[in-house]
C-alpha positions in Angstrom: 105.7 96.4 91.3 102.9 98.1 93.0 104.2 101.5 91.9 104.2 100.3 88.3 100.7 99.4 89.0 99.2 102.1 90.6 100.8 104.2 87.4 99.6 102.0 85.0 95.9 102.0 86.9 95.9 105.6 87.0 96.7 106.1 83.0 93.9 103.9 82.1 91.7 105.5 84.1 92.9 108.9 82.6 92.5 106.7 79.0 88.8 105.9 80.0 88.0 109.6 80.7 88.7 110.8 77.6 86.1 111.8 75.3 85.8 109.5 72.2 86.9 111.1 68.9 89.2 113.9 70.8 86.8 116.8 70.9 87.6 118.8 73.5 83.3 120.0 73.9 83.0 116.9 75.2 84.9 117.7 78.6 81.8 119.3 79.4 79.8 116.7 78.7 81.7 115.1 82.4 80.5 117.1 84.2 81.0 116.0 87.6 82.1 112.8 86.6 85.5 114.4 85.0 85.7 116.3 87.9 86.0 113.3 90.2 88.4 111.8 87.6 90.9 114.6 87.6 90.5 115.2 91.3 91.1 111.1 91.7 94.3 111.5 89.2 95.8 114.8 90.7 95.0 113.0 94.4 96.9 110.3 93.9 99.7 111.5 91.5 100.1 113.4 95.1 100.1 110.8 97.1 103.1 108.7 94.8 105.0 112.0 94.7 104.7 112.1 98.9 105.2 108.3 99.5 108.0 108.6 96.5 110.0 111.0 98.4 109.0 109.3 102.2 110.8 105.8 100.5 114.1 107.6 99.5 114.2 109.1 102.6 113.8 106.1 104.6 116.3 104.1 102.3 119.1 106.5 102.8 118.5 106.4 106.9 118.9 102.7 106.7 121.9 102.9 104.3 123.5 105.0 106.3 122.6 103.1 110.0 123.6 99.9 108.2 127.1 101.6 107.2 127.3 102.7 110.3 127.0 99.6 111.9 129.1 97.6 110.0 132.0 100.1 110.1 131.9 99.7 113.9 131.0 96.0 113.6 134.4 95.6 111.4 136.7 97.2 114.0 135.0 95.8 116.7 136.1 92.2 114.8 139.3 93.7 114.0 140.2 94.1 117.5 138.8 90.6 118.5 141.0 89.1 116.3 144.0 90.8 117.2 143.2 90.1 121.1 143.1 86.2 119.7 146.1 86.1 117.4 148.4 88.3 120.6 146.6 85.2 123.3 147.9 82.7 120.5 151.1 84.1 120.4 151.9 84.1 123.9 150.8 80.9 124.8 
């Protein structure tokens, strides 16, 4: 949701800066206000790129602790219930 946003933010605001009609002369016509534009756009498309590849990395470490724990979690239960069904036996 907030990653569809923040694209969806960041192409309008790429929309808004460009000049009316198409004509590329215009660009210059920005001036320093383009400049912040791009720099804002390229800034940020950074940023999602960084905090993109920070989330998969994150998601995988806690895939792989969670599997980790319930692998031993299942033979720990395992051998609970085979200690139970052995006491229920023998008594």
């Amino acid at each position: 949701m907030i990653e569809t946003l923040t694209k969806t933010s960041m192409g309008l605001l790429f929309l808004a800066s460009v000049p009316v009609g198409g004509d590329p002369s215009l660009w210059a016509n920005w001036g320093l206000a383009g400049m912040v534009v791009g720099y804002t756009l390229y800034r940020d498309w950074q940023r999602e790129k960084r905090m993109s590849e920070a989330i998969e990395r994150h998601e995988e470490w806690v895939r792989g602790t969670l599997v980790g724990a319930l692998e031993r979690n299942s033979v720990a239960m395992e051998r609970v219930v085979e200690r139970l069904d052995k006491d229920a036996k023998a008594t």
